[in-house]
DSSP file (Angstrom, degrees, kcal/mol; ACC not computed):
  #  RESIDUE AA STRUCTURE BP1 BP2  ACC     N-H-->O    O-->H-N    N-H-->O    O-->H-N    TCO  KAPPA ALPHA  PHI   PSI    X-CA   Y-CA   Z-CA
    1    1 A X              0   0    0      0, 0.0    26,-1.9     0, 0.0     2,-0.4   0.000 360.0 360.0 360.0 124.9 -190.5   55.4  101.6
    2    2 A X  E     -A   26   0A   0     24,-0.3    24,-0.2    25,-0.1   105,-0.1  -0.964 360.0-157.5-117.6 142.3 -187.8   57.0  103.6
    3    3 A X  E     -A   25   0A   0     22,-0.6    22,-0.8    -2,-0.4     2,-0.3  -0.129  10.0-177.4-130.0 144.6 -184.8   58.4  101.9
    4    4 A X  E     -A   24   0A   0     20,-0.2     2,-0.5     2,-0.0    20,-0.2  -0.875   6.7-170.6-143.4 156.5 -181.3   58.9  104.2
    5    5 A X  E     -A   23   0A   0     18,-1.1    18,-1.6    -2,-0.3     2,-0.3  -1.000   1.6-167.4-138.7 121.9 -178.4   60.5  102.2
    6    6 A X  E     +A   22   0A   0     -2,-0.5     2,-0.3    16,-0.2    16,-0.2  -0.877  13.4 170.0-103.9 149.7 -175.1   60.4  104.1
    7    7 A X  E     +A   21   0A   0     14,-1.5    14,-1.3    -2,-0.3   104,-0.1  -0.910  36.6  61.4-144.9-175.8 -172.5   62.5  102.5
    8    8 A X        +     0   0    0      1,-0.3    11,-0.3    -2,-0.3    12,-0.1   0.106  55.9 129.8  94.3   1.2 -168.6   63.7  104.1
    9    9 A X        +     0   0    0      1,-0.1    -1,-0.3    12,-0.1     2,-0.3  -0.040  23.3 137.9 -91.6-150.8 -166.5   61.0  104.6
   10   10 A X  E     -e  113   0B   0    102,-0.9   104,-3.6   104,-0.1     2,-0.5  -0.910  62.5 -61.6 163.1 164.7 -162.9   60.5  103.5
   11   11 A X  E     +e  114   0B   0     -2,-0.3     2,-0.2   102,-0.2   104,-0.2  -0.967  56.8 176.6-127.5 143.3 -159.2   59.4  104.1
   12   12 A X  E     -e  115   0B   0    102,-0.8   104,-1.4    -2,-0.5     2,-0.3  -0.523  33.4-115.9-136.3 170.5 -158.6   62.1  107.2
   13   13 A X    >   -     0   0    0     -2,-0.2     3,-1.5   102,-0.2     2,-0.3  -0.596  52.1 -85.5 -98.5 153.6 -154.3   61.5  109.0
   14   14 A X  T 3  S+     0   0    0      1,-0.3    72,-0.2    -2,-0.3     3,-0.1  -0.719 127.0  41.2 -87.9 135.5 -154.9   60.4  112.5
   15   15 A X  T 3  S+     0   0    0     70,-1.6    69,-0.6     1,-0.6    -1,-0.3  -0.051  98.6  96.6 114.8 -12.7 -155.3   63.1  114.5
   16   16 A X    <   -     0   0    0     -3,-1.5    69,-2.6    67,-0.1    -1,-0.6  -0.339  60.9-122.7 -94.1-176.9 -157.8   65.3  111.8
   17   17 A X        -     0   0    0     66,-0.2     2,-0.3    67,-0.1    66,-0.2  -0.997  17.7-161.6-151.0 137.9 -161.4   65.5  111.7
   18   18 A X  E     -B   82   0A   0     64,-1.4    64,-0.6    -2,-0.4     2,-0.6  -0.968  15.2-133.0-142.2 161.9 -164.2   65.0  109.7
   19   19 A X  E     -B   81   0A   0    -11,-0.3     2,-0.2    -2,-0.3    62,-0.2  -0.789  12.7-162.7-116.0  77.4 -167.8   65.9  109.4
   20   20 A X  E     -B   80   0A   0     60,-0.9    60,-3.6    -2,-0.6     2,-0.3  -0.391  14.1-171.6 -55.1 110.2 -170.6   63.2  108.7
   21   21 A X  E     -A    7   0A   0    -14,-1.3   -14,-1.5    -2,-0.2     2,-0.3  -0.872   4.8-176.5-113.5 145.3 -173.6   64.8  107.5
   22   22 A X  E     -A    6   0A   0     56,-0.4    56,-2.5    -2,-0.3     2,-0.3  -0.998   5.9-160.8-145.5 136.0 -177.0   62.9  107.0
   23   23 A X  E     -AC   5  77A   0    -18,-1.6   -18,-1.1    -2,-0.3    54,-0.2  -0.985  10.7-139.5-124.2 119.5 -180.6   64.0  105.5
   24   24 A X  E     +A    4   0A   0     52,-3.0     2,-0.2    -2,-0.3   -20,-0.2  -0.325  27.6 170.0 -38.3 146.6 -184.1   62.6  105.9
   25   25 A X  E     +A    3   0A   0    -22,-0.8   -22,-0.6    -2,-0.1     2,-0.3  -0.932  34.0  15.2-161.0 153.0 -186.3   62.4  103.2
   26   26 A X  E    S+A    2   0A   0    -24,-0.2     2,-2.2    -2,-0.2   -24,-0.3  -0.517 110.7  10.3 103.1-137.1 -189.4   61.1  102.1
   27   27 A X  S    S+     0   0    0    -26,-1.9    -1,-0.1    -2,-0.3   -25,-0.1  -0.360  74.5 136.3 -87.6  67.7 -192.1   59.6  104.4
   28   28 A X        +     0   0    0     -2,-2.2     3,-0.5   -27,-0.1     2,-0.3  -0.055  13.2 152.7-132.2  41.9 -190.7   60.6  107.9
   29   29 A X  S    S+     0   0    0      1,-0.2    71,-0.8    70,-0.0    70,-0.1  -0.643  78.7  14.8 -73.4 121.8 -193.9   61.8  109.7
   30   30 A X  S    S-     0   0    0     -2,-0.3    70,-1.3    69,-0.1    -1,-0.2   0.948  85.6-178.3  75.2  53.8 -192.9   61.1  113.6
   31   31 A X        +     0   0    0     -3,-0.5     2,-0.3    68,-0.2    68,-0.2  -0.497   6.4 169.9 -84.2 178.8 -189.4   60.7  112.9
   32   32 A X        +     0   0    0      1,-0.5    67,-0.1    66,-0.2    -1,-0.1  -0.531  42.0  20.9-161.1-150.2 -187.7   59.8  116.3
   33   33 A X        -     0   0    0     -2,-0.3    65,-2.1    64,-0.1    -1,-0.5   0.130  64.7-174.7 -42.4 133.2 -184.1   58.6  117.4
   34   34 A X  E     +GF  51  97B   0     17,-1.7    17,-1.1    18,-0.3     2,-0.3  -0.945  18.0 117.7-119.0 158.5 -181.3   59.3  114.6
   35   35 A X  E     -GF  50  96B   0     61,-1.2    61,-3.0    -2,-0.3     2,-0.3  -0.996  44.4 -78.1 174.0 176.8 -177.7   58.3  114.5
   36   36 A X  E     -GF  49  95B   0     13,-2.7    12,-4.0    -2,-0.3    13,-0.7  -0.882  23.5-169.2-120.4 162.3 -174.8   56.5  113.1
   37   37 A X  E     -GF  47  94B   0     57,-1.1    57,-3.3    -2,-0.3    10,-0.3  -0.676   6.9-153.3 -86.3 154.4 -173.2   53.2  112.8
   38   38 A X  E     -GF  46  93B   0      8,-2.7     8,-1.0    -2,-0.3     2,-0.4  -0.897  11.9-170.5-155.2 151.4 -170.4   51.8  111.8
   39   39 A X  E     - F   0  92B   0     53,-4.4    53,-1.9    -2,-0.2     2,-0.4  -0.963   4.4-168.6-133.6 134.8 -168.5   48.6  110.5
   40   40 A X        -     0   0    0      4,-0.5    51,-0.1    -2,-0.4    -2,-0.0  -0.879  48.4 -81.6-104.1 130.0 -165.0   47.9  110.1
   41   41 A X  S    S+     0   0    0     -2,-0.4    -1,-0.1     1,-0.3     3,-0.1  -0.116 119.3  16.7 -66.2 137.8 -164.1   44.7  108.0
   42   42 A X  S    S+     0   0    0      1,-0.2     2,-0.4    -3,-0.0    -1,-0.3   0.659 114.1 105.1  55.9  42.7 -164.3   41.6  109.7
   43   43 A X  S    S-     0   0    0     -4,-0.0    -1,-0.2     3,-0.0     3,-0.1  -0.986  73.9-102.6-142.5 144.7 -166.4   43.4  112.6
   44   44 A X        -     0   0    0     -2,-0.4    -4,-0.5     1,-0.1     2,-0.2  -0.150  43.6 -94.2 -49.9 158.8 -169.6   43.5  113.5
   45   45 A X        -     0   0    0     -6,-0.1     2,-0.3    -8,-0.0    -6,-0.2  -0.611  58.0-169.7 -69.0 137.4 -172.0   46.5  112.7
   46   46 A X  E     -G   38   0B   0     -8,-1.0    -8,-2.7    -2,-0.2     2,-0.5  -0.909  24.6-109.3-123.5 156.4 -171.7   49.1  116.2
   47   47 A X  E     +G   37   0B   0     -2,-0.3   -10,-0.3   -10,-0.3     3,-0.1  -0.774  32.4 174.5 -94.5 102.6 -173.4   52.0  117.5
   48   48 A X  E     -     0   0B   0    -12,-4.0    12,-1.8    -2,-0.5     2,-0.2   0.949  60.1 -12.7 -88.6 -43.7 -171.5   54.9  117.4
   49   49 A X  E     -GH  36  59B   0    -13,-0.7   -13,-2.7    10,-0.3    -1,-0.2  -0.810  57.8-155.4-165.2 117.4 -173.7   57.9  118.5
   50   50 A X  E     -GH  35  58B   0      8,-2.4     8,-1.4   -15,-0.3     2,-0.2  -0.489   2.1-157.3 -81.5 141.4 -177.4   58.3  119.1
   51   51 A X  E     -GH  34  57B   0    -17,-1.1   -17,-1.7     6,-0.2     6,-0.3  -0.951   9.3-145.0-133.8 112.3 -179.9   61.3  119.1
   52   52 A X        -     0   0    0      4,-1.1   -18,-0.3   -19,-0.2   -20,-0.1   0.207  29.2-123.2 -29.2 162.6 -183.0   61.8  120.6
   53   53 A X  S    S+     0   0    0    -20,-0.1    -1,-0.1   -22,-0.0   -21,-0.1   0.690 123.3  58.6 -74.9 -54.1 -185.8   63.8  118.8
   54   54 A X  S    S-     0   0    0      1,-0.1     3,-0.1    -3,-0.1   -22,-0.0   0.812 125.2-111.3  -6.2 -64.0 -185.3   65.7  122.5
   55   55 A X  S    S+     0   0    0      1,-0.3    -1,-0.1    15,-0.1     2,-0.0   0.330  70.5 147.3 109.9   2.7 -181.6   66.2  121.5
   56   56 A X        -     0   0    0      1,-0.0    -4,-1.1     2,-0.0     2,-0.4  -0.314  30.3-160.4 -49.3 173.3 -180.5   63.7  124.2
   57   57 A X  E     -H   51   0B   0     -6,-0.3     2,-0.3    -3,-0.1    -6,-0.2  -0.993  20.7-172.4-119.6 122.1 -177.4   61.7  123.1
   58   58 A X  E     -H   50   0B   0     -8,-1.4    -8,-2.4    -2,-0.4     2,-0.2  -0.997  12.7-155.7-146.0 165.8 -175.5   58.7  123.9
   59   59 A X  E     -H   49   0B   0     -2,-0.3   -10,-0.3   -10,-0.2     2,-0.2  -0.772  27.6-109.4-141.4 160.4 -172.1   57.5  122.6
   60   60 A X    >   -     0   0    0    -12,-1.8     3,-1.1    -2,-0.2     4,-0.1  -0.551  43.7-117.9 -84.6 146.9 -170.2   54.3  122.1
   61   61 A X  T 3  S+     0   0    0      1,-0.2    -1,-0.1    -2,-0.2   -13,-0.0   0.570 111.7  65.0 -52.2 -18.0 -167.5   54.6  124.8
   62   62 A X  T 3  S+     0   0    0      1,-0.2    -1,-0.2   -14,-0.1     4,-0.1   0.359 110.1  35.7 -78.9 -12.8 -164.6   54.5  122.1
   63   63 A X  S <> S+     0   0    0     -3,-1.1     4,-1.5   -15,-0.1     3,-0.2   0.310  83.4 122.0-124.3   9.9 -165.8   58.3  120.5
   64   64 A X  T  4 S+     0   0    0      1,-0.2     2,-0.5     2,-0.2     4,-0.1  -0.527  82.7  19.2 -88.1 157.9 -166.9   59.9  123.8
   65   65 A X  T  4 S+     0   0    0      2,-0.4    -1,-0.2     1,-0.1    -2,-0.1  -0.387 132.1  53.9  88.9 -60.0 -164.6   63.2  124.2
   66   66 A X  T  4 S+     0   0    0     -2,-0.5    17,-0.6    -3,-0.2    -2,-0.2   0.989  97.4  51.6 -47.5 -78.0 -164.0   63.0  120.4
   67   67 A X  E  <  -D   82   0A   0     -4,-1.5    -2,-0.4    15,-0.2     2,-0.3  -0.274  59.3-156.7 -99.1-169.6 -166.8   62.8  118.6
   68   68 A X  E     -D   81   0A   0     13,-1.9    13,-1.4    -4,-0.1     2,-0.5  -0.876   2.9-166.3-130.9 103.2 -170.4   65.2  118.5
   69   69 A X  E     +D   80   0A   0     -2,-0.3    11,-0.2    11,-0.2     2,-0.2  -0.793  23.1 154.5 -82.1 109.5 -173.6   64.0  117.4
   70   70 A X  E     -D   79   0A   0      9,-3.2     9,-1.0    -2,-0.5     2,-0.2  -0.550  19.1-156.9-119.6-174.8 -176.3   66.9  116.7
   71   71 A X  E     -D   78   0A   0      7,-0.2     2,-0.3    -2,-0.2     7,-0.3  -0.849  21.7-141.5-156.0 142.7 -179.7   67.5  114.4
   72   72 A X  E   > -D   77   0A   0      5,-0.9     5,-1.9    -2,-0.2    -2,-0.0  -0.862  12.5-164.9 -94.6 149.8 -181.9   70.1  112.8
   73   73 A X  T > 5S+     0   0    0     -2,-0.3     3,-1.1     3,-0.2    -1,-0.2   0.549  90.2  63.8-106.8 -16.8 -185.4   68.6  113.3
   74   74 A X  T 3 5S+     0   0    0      1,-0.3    -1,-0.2    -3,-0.1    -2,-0.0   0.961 112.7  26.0 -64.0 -33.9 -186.1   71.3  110.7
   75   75 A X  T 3 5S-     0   0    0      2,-0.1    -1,-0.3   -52,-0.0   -51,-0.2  -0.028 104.7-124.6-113.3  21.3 -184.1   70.0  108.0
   76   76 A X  T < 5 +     0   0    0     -3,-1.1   -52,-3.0     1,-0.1     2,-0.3   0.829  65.8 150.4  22.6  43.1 -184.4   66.0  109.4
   77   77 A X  E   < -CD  23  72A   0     -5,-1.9    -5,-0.9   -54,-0.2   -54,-0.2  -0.891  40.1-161.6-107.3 152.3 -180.6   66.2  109.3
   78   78 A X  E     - D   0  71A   0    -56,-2.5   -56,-0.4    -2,-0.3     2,-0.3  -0.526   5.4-171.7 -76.7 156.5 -178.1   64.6  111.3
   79   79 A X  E     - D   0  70A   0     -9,-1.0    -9,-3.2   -58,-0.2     2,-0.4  -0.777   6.6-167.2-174.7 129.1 -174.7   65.6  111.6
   80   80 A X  E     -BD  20  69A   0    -60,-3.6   -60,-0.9    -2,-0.3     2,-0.2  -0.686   8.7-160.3-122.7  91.3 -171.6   63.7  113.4
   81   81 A X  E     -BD  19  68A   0    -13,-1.4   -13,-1.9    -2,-0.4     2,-0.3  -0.458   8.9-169.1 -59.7 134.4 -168.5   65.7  113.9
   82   82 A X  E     +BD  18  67A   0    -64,-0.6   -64,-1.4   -15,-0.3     3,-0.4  -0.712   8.8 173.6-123.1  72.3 -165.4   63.5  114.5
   83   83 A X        +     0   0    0    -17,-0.6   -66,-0.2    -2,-0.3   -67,-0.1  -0.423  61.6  30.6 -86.8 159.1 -162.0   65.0  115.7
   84   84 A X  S    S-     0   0    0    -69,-0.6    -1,-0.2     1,-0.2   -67,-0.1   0.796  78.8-167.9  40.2  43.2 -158.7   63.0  116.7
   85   85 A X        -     0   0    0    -69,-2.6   -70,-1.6    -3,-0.4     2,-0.3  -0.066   4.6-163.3 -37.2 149.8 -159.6   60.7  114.5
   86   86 A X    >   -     0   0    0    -72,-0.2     3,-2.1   -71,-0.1    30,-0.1  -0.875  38.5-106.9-130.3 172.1 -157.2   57.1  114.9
   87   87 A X  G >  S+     0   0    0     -2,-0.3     3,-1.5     1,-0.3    28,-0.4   0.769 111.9  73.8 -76.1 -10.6 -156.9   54.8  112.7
   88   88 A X  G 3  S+     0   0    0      1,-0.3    -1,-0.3   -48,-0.0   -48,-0.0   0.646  88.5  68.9 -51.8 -23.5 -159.1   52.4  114.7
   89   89 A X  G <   +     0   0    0     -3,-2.1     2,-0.3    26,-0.1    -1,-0.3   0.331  68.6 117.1-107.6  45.3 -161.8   54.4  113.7
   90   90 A X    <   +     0   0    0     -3,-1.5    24,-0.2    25,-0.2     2,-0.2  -0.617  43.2 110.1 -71.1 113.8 -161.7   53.5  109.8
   91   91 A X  E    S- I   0 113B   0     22,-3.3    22,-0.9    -2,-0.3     2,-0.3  -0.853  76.7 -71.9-171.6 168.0 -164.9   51.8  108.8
   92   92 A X  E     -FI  39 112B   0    -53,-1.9   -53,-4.4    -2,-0.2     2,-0.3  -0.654  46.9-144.4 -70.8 123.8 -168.0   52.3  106.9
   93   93 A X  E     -FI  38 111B   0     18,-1.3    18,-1.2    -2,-0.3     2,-0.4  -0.554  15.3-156.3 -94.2 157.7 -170.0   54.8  108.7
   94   94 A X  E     -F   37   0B   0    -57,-3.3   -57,-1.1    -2,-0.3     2,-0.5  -0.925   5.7-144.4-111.7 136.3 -174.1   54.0  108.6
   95   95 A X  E     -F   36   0B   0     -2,-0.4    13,-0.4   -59,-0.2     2,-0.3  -0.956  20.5-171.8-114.6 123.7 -176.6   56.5  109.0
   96   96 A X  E     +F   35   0B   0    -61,-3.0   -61,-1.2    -2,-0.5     2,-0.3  -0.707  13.7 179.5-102.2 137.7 -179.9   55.6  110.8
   97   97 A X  E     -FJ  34 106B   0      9,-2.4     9,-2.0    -2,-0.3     2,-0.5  -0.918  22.8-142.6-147.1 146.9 -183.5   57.1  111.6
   98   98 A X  E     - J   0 105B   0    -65,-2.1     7,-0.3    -2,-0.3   -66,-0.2  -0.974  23.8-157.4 -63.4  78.2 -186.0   55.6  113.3
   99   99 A X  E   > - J   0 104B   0      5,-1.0     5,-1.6    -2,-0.5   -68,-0.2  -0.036  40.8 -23.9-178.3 138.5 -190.0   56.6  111.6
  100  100 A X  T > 5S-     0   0    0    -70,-1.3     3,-3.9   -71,-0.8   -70,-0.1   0.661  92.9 -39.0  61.6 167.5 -193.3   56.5  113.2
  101  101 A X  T 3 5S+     0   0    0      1,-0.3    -1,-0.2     2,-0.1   -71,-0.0   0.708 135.1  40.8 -36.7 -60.0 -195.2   54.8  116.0
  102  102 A X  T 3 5S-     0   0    0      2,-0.0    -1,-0.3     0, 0.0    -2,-0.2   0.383 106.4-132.6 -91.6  -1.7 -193.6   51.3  115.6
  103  103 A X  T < 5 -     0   0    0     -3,-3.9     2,-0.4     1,-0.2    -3,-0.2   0.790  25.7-165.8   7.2  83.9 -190.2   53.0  115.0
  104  104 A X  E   < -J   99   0B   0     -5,-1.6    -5,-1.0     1,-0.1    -1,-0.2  -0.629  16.5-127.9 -84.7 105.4 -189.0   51.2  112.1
  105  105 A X  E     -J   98   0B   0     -2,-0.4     2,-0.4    -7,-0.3    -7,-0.2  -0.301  22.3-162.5 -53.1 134.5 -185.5   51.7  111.5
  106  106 A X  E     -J   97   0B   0     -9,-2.0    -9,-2.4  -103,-0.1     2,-0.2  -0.973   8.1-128.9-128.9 145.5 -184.4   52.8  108.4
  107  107 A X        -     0   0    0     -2,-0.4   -11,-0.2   -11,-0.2     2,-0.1  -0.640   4.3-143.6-104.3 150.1 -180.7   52.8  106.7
  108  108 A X        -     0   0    0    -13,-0.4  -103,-0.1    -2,-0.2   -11,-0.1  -0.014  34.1-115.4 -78.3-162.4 -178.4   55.1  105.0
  109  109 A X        -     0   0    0      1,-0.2   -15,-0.1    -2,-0.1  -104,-0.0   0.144  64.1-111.1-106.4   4.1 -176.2   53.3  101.9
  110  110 A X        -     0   0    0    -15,-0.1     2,-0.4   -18,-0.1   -16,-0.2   0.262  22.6-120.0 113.7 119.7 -173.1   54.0  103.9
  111  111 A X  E     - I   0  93B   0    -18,-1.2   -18,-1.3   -20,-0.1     2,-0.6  -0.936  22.4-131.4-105.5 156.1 -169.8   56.4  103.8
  112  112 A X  E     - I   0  92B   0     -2,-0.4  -102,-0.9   -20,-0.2     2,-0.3  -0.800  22.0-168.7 -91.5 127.1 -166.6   55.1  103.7
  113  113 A X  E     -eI  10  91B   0    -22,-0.9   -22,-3.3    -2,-0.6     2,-0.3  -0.903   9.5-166.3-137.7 126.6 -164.2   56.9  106.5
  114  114 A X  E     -e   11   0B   0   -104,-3.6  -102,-0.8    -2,-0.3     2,-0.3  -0.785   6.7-156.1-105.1 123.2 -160.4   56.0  105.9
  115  115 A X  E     +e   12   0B   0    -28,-0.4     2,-0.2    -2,-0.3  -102,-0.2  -0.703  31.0 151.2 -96.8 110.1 -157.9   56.7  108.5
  116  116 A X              0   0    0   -104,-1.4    -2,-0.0    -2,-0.3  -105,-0.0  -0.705 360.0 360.0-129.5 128.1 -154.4   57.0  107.4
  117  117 A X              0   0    0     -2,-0.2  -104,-0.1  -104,-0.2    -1,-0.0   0.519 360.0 360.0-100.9 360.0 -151.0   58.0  107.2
């Protein structure tokens, strides 16, 4: 079984920033690519920012310049920094990692990030 725990989101004002943190757990020998999603009601689920084990990156075209995706591969965390939030980017964020040889994606349960005035 592998475990993902998202914790940090929030109602942020457009224009703040916040800091999505996500933890591996559990059976997550040859863990590989991590990242988040996200879905805004009445939208499909999207790809916000990707991580390599490497430490490449790649970014939905809507967060590049904003946001920053990193990881400790010690601590099989994730971590998505978000500045100048808008309010377009309100949605439940998802946290993903990929596990093992067949690289079976696995899901977080989801933070809520609100943006608001």
């Amino acid at each position: 079984q592998v475990q993902l725990v998202e914790s940090g989101g929030g109602l942020v004002q457009p224009g703040g920033s916040l800091r999505l943190s996500c933890a591996a757990s559990g059976s997550i020998f040859g863990l590989n690519d991590m990242g988040w999603y996200r879905q805004a009601p009445g939208k499909e689920r999207e790809l916000v920012a990707s991580i390599t084990s490497g430490g490449s990156t790649n970014y939905a075209d809507s967060v590049k310049g904003r946001f920053t995706i990193s990881r400790d591969n010690a601590e099989n965390t994730v971590i998505l920094q978000m500045n100048s939030l808008n309010v377009e980017d309100t949605a439940v964020y998802y946290c993903y990692a990929e596990v093992g040889t067949w690289r079976l994606r696995h899901w977080g349960q989801g933070t809520q990030v609100t943006v608001s005035s």
